[in-house]
N, CA, C and O of each residue as an XYZ file, in Angstrom:
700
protein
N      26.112     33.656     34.579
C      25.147     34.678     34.611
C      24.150     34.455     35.704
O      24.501     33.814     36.695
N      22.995     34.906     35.610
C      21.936     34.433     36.550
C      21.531     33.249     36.717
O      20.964     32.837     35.705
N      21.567     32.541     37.518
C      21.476     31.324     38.165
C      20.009     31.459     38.513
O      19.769     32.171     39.488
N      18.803     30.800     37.777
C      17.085     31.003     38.714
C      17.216     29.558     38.681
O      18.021     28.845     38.080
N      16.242     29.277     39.463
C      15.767     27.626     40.303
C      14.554     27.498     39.230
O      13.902     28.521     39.025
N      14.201     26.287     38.518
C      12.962     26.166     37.905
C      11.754     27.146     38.467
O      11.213     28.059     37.844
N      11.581     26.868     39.317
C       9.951     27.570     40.393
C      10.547     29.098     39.657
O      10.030     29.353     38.569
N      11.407     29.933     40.091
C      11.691     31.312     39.576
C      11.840     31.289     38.311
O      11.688     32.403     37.811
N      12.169     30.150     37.304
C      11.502     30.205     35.938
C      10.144     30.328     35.300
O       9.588     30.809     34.312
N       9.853     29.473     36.652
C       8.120     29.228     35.783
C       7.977     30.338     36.415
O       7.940     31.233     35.571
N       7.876     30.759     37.471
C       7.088     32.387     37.898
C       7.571     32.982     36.709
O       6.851     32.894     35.714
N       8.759     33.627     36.618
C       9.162     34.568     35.405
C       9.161     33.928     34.298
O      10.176     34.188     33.651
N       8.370     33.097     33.715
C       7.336     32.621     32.053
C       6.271     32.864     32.734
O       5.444     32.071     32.284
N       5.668     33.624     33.741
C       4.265     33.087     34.180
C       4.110     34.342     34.021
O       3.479     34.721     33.034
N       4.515     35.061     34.719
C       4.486     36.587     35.194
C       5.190     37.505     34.019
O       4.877     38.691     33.918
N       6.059     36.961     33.226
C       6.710     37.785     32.172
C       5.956     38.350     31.268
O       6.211     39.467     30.819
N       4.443     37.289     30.722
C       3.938     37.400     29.684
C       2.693     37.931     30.549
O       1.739     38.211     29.823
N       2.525     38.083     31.553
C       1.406     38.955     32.027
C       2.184     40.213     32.609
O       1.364     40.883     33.237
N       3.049     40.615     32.636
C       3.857     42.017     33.137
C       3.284     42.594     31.539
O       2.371     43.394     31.332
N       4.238     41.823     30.439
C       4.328     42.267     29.053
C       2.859     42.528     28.964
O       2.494     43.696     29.092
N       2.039     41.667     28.777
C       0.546     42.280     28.596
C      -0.172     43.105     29.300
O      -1.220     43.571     28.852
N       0.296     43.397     30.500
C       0.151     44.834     31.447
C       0.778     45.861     30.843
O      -0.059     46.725     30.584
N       1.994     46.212     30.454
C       2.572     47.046     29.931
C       2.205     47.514     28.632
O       2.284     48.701     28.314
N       1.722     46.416     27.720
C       1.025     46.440     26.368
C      -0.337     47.121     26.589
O      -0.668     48.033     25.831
N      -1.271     46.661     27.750
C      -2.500     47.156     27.758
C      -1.877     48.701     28.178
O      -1.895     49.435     27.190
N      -1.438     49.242     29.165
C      -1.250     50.586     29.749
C      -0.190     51.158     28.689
O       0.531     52.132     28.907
N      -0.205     50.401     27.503
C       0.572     51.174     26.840
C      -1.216     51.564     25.766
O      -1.727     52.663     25.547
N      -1.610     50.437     25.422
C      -2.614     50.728     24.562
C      -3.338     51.769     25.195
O      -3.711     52.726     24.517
N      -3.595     51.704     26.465
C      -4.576     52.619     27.170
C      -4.378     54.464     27.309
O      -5.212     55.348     27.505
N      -2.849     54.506     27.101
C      -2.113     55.517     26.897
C      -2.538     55.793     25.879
O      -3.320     56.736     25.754
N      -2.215     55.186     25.061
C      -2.176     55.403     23.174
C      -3.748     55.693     23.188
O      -4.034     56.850     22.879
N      -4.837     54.833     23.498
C      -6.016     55.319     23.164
C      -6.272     56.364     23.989
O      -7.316     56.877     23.586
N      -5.804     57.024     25.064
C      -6.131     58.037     25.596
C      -5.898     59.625     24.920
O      -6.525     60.684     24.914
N      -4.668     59.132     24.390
C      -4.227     60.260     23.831
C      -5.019     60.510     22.187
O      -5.393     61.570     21.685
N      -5.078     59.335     21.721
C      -5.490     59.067     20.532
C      -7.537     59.626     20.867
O      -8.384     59.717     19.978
N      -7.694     59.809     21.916
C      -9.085     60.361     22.290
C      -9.259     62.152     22.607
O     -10.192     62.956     22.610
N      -7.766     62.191     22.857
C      -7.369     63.720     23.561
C      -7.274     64.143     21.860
O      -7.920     65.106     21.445
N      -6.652     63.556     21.203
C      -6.187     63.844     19.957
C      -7.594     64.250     19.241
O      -7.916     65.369     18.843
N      -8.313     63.095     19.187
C      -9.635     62.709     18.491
C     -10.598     64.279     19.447
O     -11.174     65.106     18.740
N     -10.606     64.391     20.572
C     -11.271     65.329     20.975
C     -10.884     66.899     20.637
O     -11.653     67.831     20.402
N      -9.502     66.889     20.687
C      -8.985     68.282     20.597
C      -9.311     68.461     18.514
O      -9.604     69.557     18.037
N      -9.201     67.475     17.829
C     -10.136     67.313     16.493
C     -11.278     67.830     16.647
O     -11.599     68.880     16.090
N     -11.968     67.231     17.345
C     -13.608     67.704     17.199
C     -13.720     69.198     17.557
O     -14.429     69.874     16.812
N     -13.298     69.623     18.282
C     -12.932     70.925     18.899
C     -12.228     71.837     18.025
O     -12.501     73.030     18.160
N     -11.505     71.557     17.288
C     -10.920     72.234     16.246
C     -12.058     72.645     15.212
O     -12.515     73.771     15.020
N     -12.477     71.170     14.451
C     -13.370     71.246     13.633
C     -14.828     71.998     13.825
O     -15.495     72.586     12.974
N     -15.108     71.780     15.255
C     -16.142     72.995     15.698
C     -16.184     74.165     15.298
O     -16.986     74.898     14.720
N     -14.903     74.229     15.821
C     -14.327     75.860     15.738
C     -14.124     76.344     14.139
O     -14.626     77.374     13.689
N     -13.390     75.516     13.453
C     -13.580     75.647     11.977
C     -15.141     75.986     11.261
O     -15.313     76.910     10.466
N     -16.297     74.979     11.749
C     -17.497     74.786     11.435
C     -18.034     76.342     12.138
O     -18.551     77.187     11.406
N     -17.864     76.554     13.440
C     -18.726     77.574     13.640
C     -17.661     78.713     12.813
O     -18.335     79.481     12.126
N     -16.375     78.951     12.738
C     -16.078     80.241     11.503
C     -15.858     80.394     10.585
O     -15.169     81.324     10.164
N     -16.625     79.099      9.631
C     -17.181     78.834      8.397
C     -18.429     79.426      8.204
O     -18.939     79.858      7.171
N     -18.924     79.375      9.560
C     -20.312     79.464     10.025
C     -20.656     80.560      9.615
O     -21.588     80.750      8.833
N     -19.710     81.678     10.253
C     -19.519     82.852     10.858
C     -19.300     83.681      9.266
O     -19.949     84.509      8.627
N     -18.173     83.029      9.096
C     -18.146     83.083      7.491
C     -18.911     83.248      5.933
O     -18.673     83.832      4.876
N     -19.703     82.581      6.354
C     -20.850     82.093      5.256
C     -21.937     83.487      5.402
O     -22.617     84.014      4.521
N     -21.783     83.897      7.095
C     -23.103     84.262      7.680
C     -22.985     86.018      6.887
O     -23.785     86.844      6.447
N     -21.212     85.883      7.087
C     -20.830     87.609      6.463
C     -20.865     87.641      5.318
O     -20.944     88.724      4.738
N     -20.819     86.503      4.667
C     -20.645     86.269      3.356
C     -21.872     86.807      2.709
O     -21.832     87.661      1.824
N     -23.177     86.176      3.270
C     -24.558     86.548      2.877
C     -24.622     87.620      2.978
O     -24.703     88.342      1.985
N     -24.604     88.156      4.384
C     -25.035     89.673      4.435
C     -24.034     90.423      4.056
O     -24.389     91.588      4.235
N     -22.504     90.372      3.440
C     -22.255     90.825      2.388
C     -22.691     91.299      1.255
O     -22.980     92.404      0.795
N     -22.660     89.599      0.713
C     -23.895     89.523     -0.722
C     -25.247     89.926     -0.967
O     -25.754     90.044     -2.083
N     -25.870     90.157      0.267
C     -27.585     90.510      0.426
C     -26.898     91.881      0.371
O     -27.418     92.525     -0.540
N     -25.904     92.604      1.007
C     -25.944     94.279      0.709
C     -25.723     94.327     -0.546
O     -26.474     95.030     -1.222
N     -24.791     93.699     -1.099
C     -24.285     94.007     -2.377
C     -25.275     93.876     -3.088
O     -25.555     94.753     -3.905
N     -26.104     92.651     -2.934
C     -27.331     92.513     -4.192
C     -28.225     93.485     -3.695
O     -28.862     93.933     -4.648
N     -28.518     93.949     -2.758
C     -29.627     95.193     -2.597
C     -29.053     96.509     -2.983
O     -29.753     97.446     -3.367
N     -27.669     96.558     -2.865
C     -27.277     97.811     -3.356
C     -27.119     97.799     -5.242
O     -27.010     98.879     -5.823
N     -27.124     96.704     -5.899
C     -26.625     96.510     -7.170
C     -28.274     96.558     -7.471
O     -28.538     97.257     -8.449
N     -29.429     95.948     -6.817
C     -31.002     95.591     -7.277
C     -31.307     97.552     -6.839
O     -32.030     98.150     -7.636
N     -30.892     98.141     -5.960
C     -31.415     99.345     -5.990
C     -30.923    100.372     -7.077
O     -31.708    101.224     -7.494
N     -29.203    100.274     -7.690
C     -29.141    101.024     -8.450
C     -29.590    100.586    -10.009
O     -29.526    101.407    -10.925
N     -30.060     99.181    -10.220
C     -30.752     98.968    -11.320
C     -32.427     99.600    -11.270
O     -33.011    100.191    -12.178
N     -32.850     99.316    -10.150
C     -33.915    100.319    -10.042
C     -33.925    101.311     -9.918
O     -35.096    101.681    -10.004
N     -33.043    102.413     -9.680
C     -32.584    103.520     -9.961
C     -32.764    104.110    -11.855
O     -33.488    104.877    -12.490
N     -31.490    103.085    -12.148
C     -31.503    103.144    -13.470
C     -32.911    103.045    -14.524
O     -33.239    103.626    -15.559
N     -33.524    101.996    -13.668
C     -34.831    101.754    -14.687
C     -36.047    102.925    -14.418
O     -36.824    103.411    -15.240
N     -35.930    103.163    -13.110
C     -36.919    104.571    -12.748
C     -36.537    106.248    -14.218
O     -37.181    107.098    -14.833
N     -34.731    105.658    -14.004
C     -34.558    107.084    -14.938
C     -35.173    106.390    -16.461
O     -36.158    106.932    -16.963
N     -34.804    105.678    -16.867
C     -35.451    105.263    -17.575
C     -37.149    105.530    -17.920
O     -37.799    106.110    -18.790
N     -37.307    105.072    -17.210
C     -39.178    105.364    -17.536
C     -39.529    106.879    -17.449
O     -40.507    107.284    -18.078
N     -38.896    107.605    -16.815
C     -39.050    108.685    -16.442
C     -38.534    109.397    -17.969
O     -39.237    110.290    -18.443
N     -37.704    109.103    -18.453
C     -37.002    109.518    -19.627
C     -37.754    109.684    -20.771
O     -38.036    110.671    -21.449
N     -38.194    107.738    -20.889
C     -39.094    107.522    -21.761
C     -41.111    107.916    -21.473
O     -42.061    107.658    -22.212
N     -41.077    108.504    -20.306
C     -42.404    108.939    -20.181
C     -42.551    110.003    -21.141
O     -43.299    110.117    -22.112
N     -41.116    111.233    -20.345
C     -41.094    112.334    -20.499
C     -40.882    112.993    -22.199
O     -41.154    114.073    -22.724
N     -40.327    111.856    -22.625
C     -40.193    111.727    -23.920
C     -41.618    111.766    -24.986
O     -41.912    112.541    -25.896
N     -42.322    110.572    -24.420
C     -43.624    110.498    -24.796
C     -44.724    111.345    -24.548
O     -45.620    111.174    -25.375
N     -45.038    112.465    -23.428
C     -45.157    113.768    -23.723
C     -44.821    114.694    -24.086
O     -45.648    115.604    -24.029
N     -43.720    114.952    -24.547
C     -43.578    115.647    -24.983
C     -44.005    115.594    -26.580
O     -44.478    116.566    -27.170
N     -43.695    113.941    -27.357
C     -44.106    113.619    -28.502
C     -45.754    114.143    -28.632
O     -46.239    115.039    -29.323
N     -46.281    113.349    -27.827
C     -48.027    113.820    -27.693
C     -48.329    115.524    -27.704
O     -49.293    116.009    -28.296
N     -47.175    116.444    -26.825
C     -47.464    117.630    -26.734
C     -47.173    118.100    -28.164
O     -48.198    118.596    -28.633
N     -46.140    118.127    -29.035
C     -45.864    118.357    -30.586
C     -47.050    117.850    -31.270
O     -47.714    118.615    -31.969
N     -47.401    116.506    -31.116
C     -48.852    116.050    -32.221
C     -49.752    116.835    -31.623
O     -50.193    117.656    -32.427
N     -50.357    116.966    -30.216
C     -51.076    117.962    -30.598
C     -51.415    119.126    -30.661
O     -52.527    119.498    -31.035
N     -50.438    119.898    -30.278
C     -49.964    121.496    -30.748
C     -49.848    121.231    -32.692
O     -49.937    122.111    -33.549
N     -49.639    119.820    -32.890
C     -49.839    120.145    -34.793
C     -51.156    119.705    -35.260
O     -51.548    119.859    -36.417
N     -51.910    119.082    -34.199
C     -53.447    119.031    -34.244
C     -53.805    120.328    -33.896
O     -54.020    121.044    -34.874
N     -53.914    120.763    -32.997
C     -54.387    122.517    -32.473
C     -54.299    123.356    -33.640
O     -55.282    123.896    -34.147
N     -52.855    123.489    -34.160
C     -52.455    124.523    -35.492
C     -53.037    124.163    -36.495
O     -53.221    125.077    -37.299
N     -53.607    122.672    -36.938
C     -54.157    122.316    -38.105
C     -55.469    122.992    -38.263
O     -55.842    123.820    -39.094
N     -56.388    122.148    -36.745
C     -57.701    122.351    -36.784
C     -58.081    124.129    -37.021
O     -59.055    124.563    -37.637
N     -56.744    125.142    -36.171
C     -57.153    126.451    -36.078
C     -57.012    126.871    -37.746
O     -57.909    127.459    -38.350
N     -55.845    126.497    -38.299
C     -56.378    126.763    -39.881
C     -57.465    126.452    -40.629
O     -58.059    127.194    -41.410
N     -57.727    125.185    -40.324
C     -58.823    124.491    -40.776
C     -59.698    125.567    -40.565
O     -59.892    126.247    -41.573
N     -60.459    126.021    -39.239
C     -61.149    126.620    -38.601
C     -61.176    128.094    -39.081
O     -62.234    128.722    -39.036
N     -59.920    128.714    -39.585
C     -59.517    129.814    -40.535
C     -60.282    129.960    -41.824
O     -61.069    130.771    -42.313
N     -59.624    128.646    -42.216
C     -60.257    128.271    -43.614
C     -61.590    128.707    -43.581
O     -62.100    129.551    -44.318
N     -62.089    128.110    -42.730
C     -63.890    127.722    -43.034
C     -64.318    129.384    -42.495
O     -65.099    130.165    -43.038
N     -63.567    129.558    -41.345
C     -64.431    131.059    -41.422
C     -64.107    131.961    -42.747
O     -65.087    132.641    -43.050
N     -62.999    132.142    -43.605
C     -62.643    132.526    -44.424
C     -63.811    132.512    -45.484
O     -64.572    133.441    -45.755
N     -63.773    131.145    -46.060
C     -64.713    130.629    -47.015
C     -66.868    131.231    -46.515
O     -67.937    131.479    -47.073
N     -66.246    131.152    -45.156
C     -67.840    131.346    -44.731
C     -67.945    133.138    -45.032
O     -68.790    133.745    -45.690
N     -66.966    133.571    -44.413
C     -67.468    135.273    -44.402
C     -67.107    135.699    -46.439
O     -67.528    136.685    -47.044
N     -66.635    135.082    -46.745
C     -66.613    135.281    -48.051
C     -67.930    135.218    -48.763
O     -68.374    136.185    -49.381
N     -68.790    133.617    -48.630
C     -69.772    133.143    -48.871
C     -70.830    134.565    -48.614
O     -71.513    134.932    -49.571
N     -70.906    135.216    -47.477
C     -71.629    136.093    -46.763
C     -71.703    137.321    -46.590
O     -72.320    138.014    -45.781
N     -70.718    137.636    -47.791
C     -69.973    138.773    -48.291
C     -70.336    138.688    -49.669
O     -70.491    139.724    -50.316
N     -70.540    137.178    -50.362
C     -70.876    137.136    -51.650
C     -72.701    137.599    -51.896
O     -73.204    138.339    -52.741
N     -73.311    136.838    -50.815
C     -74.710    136.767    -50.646
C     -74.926    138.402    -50.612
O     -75.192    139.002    -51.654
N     -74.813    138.996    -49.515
C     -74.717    140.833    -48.826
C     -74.271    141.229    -49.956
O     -74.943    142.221    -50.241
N     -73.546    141.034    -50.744
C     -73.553    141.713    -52.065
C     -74.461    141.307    -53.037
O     -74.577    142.114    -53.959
N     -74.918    140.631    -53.088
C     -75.668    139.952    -53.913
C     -77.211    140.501    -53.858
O     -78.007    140.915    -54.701
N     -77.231    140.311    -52.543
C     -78.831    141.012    -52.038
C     -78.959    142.484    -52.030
O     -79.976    143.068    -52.403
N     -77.425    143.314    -51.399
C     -77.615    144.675    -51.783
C     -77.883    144.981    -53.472
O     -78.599    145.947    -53.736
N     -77.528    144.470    -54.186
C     -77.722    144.679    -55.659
C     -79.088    144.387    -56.016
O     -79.834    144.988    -56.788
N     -79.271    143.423    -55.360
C     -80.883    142.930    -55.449
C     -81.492    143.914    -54.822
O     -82.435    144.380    -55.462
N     -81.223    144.550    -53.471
C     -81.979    145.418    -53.072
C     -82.157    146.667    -53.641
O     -83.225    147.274    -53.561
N     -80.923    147.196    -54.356
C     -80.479    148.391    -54.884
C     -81.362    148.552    -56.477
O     -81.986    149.574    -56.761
N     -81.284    147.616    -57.191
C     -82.313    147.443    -57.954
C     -83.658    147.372    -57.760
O     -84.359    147.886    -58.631
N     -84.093    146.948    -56.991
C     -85.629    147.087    -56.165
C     -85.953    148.483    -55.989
O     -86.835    149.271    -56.329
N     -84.713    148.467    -55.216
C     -85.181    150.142    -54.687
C     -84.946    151.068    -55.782
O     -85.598    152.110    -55.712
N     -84.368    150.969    -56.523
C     -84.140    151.604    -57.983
C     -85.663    151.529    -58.636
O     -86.422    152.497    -58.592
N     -86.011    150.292    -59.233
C     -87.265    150.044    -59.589
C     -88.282    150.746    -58.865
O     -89.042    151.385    -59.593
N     -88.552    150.816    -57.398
C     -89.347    151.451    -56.719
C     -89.082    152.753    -56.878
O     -89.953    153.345    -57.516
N     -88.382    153.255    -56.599
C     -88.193    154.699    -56.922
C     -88.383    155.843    -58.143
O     -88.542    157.057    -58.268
N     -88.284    154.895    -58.774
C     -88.346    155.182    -60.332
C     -89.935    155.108    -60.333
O     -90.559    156.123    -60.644
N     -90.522    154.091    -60.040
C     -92.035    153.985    -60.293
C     -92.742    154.710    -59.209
O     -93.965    154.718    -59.352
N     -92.272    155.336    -58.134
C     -92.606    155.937    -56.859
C     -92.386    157.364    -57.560
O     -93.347    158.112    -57.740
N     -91.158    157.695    -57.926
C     -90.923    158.758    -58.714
C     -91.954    159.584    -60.098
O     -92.393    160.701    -60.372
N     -91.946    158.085    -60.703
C     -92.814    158.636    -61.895
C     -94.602    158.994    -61.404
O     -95.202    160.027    -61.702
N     -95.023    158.134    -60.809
C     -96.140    157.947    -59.807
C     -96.121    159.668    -58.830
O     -96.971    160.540    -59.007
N     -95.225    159.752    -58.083
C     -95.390    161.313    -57.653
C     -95.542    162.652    -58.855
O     -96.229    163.667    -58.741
N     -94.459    162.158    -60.248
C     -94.886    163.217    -61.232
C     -96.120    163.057    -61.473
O     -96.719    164.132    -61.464
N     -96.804    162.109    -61.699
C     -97.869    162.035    -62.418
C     -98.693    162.540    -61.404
O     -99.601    163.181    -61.935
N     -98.809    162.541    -59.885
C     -99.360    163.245    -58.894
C     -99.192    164.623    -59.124
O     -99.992    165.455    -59.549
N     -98.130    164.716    -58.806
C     -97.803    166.456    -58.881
C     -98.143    166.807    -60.181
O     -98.600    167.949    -60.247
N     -98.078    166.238    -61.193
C     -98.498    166.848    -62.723
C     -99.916    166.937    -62.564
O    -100.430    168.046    -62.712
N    -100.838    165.671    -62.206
C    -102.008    166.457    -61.886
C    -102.206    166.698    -60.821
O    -103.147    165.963    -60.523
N    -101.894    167.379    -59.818
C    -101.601    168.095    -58.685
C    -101.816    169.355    -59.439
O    -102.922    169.896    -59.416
N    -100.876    169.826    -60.068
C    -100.264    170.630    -60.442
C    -101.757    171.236    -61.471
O    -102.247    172.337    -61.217
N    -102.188    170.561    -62.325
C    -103.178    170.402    -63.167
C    -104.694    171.157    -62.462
O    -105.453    172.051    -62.838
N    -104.643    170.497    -61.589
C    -105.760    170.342    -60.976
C    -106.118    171.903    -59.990
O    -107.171    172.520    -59.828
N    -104.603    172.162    -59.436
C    -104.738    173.587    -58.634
C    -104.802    174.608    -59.453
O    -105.433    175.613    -59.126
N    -103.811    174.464    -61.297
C    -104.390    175.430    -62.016
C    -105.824    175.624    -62.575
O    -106.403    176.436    -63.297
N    -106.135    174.420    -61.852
C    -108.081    174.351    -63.342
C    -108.313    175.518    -61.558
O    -108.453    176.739    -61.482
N    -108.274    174.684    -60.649
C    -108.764    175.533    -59.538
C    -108.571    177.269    -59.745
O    -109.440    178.132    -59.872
N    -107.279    177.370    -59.726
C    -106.619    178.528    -59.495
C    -107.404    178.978    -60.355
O    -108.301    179.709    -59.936
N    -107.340    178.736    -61.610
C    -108.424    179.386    -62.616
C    -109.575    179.403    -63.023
O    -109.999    179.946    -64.043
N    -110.173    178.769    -62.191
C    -111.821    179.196    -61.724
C    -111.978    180.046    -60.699
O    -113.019    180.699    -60.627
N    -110.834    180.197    -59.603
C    -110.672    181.084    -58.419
C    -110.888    182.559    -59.495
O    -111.900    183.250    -59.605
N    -109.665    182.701    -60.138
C    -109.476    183.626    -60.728
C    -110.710    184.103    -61.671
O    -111.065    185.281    -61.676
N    -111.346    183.105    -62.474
C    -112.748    183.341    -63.309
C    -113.361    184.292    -62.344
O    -113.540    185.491    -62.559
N    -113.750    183.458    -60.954
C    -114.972    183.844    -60.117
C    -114.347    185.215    -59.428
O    -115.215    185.945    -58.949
N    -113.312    185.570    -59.330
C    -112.625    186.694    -58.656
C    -112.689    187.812    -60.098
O    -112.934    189.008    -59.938
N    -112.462    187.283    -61.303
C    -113.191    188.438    -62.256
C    -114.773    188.734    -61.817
O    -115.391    189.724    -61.424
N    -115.055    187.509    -62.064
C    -116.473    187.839    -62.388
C    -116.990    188.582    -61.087
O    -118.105    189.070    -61.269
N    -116.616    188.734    -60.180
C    -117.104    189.350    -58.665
C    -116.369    191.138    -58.936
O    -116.820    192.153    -58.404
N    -115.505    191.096    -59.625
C    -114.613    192.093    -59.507
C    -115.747    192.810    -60.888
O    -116.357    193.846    -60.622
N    -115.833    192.493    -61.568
C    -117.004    193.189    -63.270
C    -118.058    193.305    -62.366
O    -118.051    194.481    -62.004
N    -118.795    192.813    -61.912
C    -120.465    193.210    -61.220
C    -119.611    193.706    -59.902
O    -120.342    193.103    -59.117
N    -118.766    194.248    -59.147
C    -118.821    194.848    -58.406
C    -118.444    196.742    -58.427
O    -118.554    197.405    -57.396
């Protein structure tokens, strides 16, 4: 086979194991190069993942912020009809109590004028009778009081009349 001279032995044990460890390093240097290309084109990936996670998250919110403003507006919707319901409800309750306050008090108010013009109707009758008797009484004594005038009225123009008449003889005999 190959025939080397010691000296071309020891060079090739000398040089073999430093070729091999040249080849080992530019092999490692390879390997970590790539293993950096690898490691970089990673980071770069994961960027890219991170920013359209990012991106993701970002639609996600303003998704969820529409959705919750559109779900928070139609509950406020709902609760507006609500109050509005139950306002409208509650006037109207108040308008019935007091339209049955109004109708009470106006009977009430019936009542009492009732009872009052009755009262005042009892009195006006009461006093015309009182008056009617008065004036009865007066009349009667106004009445009897004028006969007794006119009776001697009456009395008094015959004593006259008949002394007229005496003195109208007696003028009429001596004339």
């Amino acid at each position: 086979m190959i025939d080397l001279t010691l000296q071309q032995q020891t060079l090739l044990l000398t040089w073999l194991p430093l070729a091999a460890i040249g080849v080992l390093f530019f092999l490692v240097v390879v390997i970590l190069l790539r293993q950096s290309k690898q490691t970089k084109y990673m980071v770069e990936l994961n960027l890219q993942q991170q920013s359209a996670n990012t991106e993701l998250i970002k639609q996600y919110a303003q998704t969820s912020q529409t959705h919750f403003i559109q779900q928070l507006t139609a509950l406020q919707d709902k609760q507006q009809l609500q109050l509005t319901s139950t306002f409208e409800q509650q006037m109207a309750d108040l308008r019935i109590k007091l339209l049955r306050q109004f109708s009470e008090q106006k009977d009430q108010l019936n009542q009492n004028q009732s009872q009052s013009l009755a009262q005042l109707l009892k009195h006006l009758n009461s006093a015309t009778t009182t008056n009617r008797a008065a004036l009865a009484t007066t009349l009667s004594h106004s009445s009897s009081q004028m006969a007794h005038r006119i009776d001697s009225f009456t009395e008094s123009t015959d004593k006259l009349f008949h002394y007229i008449l005496g003195q109208v003889d007696t003028r009429l005999r001596y004339s």
